[in-house]
C-alpha positions as a Markdown table, in Angstrom:
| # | Residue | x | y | z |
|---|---|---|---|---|
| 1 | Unk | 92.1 | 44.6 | 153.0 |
| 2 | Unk | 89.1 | 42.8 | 152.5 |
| 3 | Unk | 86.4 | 41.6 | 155.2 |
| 4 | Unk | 87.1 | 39.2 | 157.4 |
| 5 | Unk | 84.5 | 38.9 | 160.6 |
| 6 | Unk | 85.9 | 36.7 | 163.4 |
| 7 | Unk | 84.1 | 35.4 | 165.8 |
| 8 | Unk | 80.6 | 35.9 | 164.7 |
| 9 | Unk | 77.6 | 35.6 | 166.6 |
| 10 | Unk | 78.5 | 35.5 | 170.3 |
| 11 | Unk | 78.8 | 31.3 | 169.7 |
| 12 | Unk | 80.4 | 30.0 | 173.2 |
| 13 | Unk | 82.2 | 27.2 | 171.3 |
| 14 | Unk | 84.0 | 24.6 | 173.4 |
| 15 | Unk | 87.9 | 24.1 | 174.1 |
| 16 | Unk | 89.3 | 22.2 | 171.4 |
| 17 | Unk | 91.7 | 19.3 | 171.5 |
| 18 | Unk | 93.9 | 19.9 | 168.9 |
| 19 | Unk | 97.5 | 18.8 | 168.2 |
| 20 | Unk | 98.7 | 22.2 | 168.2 |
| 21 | Unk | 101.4 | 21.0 | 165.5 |
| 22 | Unk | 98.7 | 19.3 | 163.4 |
| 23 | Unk | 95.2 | 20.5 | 163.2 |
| 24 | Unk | 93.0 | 18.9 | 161.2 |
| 25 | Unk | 91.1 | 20.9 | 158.6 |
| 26 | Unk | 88.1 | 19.5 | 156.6 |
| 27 | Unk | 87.3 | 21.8 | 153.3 |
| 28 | Unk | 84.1 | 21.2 | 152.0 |
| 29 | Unk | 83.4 | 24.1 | 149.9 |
| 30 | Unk | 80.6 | 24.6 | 147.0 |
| 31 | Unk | 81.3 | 25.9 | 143.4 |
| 32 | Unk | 82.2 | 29.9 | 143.0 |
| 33 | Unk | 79.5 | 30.1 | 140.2 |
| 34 | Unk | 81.1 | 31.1 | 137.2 |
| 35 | Unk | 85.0 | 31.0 | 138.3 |
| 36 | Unk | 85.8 | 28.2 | 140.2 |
| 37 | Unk | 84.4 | 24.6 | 140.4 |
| 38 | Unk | 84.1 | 23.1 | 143.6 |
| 39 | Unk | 87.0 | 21.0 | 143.9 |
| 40 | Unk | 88.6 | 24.3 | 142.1 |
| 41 | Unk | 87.7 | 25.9 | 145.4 |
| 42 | Unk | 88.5 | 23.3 | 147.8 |
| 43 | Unk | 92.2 | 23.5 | 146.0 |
| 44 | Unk | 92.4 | 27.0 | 146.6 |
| 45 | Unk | 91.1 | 26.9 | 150.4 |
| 46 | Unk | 93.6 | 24.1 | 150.8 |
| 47 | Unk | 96.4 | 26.6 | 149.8 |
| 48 | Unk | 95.7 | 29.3 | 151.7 |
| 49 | Unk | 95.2 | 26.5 | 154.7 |
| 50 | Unk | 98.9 | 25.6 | 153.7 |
| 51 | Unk | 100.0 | 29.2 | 153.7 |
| 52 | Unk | 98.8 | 30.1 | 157.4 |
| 53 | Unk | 99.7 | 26.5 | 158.8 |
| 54 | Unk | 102.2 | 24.7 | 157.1 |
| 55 | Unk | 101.8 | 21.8 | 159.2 |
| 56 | Unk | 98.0 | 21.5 | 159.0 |
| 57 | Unk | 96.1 | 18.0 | 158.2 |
| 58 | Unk | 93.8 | 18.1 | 155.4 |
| 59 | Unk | 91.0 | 16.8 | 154.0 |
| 60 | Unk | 89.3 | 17.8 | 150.8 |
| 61 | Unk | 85.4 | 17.1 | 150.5 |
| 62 | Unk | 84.0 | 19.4 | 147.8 |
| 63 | Unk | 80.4 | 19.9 | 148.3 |
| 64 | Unk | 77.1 | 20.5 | 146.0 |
| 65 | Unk | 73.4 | 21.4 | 146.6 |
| 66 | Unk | 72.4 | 19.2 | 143.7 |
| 67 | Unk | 72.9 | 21.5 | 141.2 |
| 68 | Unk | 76.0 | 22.0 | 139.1 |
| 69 | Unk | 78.7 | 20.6 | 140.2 |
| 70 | Unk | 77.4 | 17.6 | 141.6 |
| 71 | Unk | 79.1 | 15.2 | 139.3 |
| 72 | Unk | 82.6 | 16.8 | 140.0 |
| 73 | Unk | 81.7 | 16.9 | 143.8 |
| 74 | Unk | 81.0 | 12.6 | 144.1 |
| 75 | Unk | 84.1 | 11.8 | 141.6 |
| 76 | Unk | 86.6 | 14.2 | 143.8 |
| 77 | Unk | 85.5 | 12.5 | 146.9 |
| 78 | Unk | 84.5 | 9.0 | 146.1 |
| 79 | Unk | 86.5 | 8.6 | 142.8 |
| 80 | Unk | 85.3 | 6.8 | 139.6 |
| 81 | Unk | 84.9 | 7.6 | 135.8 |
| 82 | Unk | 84.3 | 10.3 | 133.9 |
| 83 | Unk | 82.0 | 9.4 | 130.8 |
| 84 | Unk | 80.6 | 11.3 | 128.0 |
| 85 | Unk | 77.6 | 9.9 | 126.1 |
| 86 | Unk | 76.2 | 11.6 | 122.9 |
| 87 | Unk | 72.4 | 13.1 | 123.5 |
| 88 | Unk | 70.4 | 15.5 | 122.3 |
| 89 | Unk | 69.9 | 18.7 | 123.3 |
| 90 | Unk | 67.0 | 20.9 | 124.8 |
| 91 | Unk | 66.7 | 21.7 | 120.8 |
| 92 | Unk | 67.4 | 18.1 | 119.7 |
| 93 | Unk | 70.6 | 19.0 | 119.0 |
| 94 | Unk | 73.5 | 16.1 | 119.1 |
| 95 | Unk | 76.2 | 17.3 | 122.0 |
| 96 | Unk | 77.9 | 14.7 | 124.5 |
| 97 | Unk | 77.0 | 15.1 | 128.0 |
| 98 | Unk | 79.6 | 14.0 | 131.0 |
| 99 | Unk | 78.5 | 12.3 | 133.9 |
| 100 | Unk | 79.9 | 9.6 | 136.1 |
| 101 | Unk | 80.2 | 6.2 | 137.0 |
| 102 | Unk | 81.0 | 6.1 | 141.2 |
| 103 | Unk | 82.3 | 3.2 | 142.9 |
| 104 | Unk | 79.6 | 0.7 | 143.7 |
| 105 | Unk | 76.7 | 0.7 | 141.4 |
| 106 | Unk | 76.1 | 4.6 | 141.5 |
| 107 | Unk | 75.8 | 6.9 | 138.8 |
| 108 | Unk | 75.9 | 10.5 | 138.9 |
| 109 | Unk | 74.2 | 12.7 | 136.4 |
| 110 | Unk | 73.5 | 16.0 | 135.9 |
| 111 | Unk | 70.3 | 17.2 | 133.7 |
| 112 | Unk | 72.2 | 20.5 | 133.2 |
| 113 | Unk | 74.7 | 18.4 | 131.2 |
| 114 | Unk | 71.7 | 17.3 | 128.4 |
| 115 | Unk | 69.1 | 19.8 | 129.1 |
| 116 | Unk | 70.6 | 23.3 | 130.9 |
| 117 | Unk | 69.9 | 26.5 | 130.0 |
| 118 | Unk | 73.9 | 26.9 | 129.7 |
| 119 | Unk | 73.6 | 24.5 | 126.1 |
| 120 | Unk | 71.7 | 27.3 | 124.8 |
| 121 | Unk | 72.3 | 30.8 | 123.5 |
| 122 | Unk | 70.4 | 33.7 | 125.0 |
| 123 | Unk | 68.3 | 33.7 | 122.0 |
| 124 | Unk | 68.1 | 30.2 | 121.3 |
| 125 | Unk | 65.8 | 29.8 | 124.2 |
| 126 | Unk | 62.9 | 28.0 | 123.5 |
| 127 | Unk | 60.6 | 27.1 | 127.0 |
| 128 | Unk | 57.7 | 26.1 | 124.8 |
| 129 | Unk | 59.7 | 23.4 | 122.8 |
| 130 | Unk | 62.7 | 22.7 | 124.6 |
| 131 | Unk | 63.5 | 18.8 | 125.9 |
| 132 | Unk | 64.8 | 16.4 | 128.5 |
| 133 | Unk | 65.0 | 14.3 | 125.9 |
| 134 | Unk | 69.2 | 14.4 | 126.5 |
| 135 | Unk | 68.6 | 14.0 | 130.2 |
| 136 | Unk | 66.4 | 10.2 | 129.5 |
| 137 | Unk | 69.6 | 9.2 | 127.4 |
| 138 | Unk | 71.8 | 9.7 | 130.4 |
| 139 | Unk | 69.5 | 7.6 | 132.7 |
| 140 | Unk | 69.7 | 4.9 | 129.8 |
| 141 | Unk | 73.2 | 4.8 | 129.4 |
| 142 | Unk | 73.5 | 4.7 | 133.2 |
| 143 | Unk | 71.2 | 2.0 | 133.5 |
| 144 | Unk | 73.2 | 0.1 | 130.2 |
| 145 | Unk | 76.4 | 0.3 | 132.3 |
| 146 | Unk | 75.1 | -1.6 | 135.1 |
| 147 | Unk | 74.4 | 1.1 | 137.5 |
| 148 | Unk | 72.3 | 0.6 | 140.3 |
| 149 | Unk | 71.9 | 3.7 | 141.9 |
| 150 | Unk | 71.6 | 7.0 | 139.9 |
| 151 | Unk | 71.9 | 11.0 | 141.5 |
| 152 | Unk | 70.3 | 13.4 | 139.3 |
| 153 | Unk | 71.0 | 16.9 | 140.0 |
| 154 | Unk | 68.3 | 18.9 | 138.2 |
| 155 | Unk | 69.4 | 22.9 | 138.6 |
| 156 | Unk | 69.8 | 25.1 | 136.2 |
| 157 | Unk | 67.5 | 23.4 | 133.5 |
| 158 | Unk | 66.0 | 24.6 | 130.1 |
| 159 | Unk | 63.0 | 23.4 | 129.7 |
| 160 | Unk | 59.3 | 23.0 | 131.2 |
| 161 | Unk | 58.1 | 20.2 | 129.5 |
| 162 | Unk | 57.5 | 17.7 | 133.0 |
| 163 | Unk | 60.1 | 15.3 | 132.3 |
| 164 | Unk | 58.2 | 14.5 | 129.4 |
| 165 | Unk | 61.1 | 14.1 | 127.0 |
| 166 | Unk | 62.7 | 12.0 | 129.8 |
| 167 | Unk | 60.2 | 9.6 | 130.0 |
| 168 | Unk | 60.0 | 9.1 | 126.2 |
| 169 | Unk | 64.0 | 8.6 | 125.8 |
| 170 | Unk | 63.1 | 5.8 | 128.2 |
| 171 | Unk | 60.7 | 4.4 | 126.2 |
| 172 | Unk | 57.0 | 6.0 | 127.5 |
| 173 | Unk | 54.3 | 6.7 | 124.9 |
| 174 | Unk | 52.4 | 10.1 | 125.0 |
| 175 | Unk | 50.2 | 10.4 | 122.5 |
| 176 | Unk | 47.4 | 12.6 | 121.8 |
| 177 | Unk | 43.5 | 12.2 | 120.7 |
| 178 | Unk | 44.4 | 10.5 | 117.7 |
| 179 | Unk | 47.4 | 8.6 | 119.0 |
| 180 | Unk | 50.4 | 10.2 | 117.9 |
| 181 | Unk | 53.4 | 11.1 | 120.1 |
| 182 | Unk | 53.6 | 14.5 | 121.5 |
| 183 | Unk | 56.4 | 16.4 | 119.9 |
| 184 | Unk | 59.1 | 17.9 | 122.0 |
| 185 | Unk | 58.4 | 20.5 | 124.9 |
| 186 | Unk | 55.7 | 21.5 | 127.2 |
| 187 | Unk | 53.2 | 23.4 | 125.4 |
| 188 | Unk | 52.6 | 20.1 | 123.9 |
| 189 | Unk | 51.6 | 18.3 | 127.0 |
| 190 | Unk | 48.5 | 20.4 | 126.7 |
| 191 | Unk | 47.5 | 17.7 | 123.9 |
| 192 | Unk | 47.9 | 14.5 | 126.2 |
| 193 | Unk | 45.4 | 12.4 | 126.6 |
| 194 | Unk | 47.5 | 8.8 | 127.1 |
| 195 | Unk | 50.4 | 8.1 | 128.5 |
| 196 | Unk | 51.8 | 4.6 | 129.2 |
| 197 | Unk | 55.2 | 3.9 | 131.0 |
| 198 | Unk | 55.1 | 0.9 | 131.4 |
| 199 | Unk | 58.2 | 0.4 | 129.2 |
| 200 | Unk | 60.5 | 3.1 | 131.1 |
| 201 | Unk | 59.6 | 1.6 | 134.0 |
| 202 | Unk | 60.8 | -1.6 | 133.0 |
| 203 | Unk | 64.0 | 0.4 | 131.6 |
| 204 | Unk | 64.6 | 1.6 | 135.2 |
| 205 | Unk | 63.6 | -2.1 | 137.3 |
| 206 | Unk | 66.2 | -2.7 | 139.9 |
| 207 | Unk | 67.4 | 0.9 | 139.9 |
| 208 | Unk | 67.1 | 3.7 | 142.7 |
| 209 | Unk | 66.8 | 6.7 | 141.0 |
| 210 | Unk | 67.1 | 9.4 | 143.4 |
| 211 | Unk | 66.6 | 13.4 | 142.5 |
| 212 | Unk | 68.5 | 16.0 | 144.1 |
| 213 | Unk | 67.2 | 19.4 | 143.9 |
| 214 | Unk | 67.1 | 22.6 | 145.9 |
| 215 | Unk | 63.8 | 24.0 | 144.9 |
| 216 | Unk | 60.6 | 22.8 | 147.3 |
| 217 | Unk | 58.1 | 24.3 | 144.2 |
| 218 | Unk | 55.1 | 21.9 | 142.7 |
| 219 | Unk | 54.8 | 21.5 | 139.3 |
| 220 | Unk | 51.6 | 24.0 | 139.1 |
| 221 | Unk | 50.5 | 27.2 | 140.3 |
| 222 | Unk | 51.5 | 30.8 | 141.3 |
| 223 | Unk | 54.9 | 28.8 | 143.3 |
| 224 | Unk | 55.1 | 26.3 | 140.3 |
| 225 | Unk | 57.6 | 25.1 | 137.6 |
| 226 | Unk | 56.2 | 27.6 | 134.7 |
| 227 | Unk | 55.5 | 31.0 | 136.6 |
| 228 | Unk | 58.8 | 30.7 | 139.0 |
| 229 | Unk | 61.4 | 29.6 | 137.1 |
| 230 | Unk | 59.9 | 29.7 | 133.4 |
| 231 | Unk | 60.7 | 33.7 | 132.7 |
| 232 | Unk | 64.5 | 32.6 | 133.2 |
| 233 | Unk | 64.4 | 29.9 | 130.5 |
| 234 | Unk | 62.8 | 32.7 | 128.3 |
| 235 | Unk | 58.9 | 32.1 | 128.9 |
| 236 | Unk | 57.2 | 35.9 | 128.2 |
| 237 | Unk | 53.8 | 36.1 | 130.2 |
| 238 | Unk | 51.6 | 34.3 | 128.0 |
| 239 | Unk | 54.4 | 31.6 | 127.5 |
| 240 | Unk | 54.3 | 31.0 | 131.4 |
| 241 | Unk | 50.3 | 31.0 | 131.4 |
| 242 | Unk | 50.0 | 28.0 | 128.7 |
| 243 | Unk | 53.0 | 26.2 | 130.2 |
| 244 | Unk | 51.2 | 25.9 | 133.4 |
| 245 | Unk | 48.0 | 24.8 | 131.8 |
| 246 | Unk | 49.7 | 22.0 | 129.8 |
| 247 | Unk | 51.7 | 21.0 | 132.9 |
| 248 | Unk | 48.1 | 21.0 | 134.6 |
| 249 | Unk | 46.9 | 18.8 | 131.8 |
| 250 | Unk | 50.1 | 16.4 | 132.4 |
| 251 | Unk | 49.2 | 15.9 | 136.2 |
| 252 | Unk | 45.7 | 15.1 | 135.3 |
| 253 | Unk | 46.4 | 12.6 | 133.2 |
| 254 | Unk | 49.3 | 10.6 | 135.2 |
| 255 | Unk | 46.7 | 11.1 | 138.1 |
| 256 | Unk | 43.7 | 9.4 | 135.9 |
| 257 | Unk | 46.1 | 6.7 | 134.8 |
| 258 | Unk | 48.9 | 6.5 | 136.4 |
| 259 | Unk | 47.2 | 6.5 | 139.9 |
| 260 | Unk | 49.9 | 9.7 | 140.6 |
| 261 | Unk | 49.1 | 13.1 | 142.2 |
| 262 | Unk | 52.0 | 15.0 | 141.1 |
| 263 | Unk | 50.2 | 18.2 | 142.2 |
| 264 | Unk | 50.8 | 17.6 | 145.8 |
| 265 | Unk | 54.5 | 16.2 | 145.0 |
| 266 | Unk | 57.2 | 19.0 | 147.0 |
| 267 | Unk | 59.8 | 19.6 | 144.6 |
| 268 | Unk | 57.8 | 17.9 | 141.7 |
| 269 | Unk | 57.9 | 21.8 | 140.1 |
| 270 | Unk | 62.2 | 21.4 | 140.1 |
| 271 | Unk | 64.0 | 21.5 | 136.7 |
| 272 | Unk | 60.6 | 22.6 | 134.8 |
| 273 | Unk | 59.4 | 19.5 | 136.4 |
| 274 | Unk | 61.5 | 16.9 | 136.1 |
| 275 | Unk | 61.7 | 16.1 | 138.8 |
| 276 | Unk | 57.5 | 15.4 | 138.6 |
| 277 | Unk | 58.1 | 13.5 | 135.8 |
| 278 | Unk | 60.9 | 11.5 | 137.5 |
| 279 | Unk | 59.0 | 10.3 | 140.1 |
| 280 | Unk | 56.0 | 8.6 | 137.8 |
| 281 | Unk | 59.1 | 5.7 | 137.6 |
| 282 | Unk | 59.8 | 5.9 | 141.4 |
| 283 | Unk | 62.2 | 8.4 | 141.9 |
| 284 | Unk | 62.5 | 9.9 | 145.1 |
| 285 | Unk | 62.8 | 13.5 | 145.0 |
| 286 | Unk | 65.4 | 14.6 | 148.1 |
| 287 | Unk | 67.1 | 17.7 | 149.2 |
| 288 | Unk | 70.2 | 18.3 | 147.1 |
| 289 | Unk | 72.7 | 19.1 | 149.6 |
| 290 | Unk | 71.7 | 15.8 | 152.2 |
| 291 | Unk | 71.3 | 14.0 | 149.6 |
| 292 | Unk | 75.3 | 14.8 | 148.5 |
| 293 | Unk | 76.5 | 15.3 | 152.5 |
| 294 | Unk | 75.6 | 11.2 | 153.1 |
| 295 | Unk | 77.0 | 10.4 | 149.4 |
| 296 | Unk | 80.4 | 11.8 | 150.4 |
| 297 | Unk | 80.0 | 10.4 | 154.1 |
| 298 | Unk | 80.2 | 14.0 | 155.7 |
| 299 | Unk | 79.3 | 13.5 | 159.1 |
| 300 | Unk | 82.3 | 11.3 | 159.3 |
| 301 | Unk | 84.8 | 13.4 | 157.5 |
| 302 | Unk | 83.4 | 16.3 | 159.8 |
| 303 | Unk | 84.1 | 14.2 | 163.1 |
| 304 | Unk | 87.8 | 13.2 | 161.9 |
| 305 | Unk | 88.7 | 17.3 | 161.7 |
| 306 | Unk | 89.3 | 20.1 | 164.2 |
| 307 | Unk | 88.2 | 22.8 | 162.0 |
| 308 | Unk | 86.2 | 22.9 | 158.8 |
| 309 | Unk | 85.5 | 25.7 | 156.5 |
| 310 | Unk | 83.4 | 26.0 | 153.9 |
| 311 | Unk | 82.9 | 28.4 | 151.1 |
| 312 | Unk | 80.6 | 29.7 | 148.4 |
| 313 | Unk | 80.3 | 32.7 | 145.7 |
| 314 | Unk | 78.5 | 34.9 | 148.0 |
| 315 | Unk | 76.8 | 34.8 | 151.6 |
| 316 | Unk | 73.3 | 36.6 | 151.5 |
| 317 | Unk | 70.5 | 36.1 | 152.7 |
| 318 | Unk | 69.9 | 33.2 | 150.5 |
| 319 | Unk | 72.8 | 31.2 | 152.2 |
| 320 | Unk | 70.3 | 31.8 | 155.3 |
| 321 | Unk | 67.8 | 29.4 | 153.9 |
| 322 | Unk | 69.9 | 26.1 | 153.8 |
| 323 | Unk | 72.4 | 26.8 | 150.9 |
| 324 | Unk | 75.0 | 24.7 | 151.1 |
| 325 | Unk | 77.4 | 26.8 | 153.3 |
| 326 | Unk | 74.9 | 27.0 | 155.7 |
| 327 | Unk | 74.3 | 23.0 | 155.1 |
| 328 | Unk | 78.5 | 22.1 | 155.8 |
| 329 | Unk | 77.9 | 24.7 | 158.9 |
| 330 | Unk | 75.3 | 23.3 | 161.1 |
| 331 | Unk | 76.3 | 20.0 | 160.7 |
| 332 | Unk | 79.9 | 21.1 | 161.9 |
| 333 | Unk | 78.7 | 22.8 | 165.0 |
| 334 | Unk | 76.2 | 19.5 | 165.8 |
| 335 | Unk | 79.5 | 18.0 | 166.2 |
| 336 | Unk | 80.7 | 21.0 | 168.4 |
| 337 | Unk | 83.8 | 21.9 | 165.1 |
| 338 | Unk | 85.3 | 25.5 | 164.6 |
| 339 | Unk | 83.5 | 26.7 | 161.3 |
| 340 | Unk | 85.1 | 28.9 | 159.2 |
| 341 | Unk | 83.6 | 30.5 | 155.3 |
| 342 | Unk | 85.5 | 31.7 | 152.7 |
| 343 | Unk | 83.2 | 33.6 | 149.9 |
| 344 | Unk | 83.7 | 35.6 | 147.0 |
| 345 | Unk | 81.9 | 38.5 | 148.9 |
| 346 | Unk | 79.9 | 38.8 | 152.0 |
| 347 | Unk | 76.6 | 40.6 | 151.4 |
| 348 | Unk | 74.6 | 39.6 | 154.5 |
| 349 | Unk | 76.1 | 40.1 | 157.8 |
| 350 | Unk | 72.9 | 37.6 | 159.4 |
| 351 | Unk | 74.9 | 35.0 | 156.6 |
| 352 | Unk | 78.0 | 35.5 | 158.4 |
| 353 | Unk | 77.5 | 35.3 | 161.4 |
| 354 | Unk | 76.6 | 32.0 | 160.9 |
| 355 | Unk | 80.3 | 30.9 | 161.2 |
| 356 | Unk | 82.7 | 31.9 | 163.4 |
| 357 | Unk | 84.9 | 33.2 | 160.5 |
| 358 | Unk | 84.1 | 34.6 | 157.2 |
| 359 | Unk | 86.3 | 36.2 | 154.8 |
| 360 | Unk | 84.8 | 37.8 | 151.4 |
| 361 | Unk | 87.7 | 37.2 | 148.6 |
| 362 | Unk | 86.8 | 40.1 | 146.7 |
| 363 | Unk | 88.7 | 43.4 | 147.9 |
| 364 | Unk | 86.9 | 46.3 | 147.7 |
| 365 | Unk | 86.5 | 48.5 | 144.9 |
| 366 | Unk | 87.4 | 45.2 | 142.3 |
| 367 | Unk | 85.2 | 44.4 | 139.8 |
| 368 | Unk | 83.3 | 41.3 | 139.6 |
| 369 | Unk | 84.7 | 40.1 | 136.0 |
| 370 | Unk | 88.7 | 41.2 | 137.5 |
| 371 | Unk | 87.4 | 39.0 | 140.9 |
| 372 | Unk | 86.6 | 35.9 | 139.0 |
| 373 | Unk | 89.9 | 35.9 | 136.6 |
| 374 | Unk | 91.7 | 36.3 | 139.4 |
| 375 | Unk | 89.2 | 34.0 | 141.8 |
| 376 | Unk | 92.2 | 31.0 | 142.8 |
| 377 | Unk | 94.4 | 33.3 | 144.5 |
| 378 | Unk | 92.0 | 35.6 | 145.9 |
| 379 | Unk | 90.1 | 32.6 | 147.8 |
| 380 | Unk | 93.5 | 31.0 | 148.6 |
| 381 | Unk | 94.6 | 35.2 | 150.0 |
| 382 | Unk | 90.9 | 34.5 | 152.2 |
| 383 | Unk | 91.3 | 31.8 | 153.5 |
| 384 | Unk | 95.0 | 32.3 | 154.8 |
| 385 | Unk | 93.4 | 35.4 | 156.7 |
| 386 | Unk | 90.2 | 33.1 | 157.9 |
| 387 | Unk | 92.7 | 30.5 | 159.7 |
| 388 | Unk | 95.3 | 33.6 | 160.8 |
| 389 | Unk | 92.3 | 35.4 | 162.5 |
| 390 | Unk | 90.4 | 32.2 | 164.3 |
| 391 | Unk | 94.3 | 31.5 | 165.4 |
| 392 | Unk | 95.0 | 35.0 | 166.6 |
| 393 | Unk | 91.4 | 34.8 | 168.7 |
| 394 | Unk | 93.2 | 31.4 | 170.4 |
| 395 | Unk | 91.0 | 29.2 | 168.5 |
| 396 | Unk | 93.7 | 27.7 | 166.1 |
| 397 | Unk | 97.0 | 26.9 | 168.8 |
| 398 | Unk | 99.6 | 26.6 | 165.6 |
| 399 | Unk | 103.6 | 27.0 | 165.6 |
């Protein structure tokens, strides 16, 4: 039997007014990393919802912090297009990327699409050379097909290199002392001495470009883009050391003539800096999971239900410090809602006791690679026990 703890954390919640044929469920779950996409998981929640109460009302609004996942998240809940646009890879590389075209001006894009760490082979990382070249494409052909309004989501990136290939697919020049363009990546930013965007910037007139990201790091320093997140991207020690310098020399520059202090710009260190370099052409850098919650409008899909659950691979202690989860949760208990988790396993009990149900997927004693094969039915097994036990407490009247 796996774990399922009811109940959690003494919470005094308030009588709810249910139609005890009907209740209304909201499912706003995250992607399983690695087995199930979020509106993956939101189907399989939905089932075991199904399973439990067969008369249940639901809703489906499947969530993201900004990272992967994002563009699948808007198109299952607002609806739209799914494009693909040839780019270039972190290695300059020709691969299409997907992103979307949303209702009403909006764009979604991921960088992860064009520039992630997943396009690459463990030894084809490159942190040195590797570009967002791909990621300025998308931005352009958002921008050619009238959008408005464009959400980057910027995890799980390959590159340190500031945004600087952005900015050049977008028509910036960065040249060095004798005027040539930098090449591709970040150790060549430590060669800048000019850069003019005045051309990307009139690329992106008329546009909000907004950056979603769940990383607070600056660009620089012992919490920055290079030494946190560059050994993942393949950076060895001395790597990370000149990466941080020519990031340094990239900040001192935009500040000498851009007028720019991206040192002191939270979140400017996300995506190897990206998001840094983003914001030299106005983009706002915002927290990935609001940022997604007011895209899909869930504050209002929260006050339509009676319960809502939410899910995620794992709760641990990072799911303490505003994963999305934890995100879906306290906005459903602002709004005094039963909130219920479903998670591929439950490895912090302080994470759980942050709803007043959570059921880990995983039985014990199965293997992680046997838990994600099987990762559908075992979250739709979950979440059938999360609603049975919050119904058996009297929480959930059903018939």
């Amino acid at each position: 039997m796996c774990d399922v703890k009811p109940v959690s954390g003494g919470r005094a919640c308030p009588p709810f007014a249910y139609d005890a044929l009907m209740p209304r469920f909201l499912i706003a779950p995250q992607e399983f990393k690695g087995s199930l996409t979020a509106p993956e998981a939101a189907a399989a929640i939905a089932a075991g919802v199904r399973d439990a109460s067969p008369a249940a009302a639901i809703e489906l609004a499947p969530m993201s912090d900004g990272g992967a996942g994002l563009v699948e998240a808007l198109l299952a809940s607002r609806g739209g297009e799914r494009v693909a646009t040839a780019v270039l890879d972190p290695l300059l590389r020709r691969i299409d990327a997907t992103w979307a075209v949303l209702p009403e001006g909006l764009a979604a894009v991921e960088m992860a699409a064009a520039s992630g760490l997943v396009l690459l082979a463990p030894d084809e990382r490159a942190p040195l050379v590797a570009s967002t070249f791909g990621t300025g494409q998308l931005l352009r052909a958002a921008v050619e097909r009238g959008c408005r309004e464009i959400v980057v989501g910027v995890g799980g990136s390959a590159t340190v290199d500031g945004g600087a290939g952005a900015l050049q697919a977008l028509g910036a020049r960065l040249v060095d002392e004798a005027g040539r363009a930098l090449p591709p990546g970040g150790a060549s930013l430590a060669r800048l001495v000019g850069i003019d965007i005045g051309v990307a910037c009139e690329a992106l007139a008329g546009v909000r470009l907004r950056v979603a990201t769940d990383v607070r790091n600056r660009l620089c320093g012992d919490e920055g883009a290079a030494r946190i997140f560059g050994p993942q991207k393949g950076a060895t020690p001395a790597d990370v050391a000149q990466l941080d310098a020519a990031l340094a020399r990239f900040a001192a520059v935009t500040r000498e003539q851009c007028a720019v202090d991206l040192l002191a710009l939270e979140g400017g260190g996300a995506a190897g800096g990206l998001a840094a370099g983003l914001h030299l052409l106005g983009a706002s850098i915002e927290p990935g999971f609001t940022l997604v919650a007011d895209a899909v409008a869930l504050d209002a899909r929260v006050a339509r239900a009676d319960i809502v659950i939410t899910g995620e691979g794992r709760l641990d202690s990072q799911t303490l410090y505003g994963k999305t989860a934890a995100g879906v949760a306290a906005r459903a208990r602002a709004q005094g809602k039963l909130v219920l988790a479903v998670a591929g396993s439950i490895e912090d009990e302080r994470a759980a006791s942050m709803f007043d149900v959570a059921a880990a997927a995983t039985p014990p004693g199965m293997s992680l690679a046997a838990a994600m094969r099987d990762a559908a039915s075992l979250v739709r097994a979950a979440a059938g026990r999360a609603v049975r036990t919050a119904s058996d407490s009297g929480r959930i009247p059903m018939r």
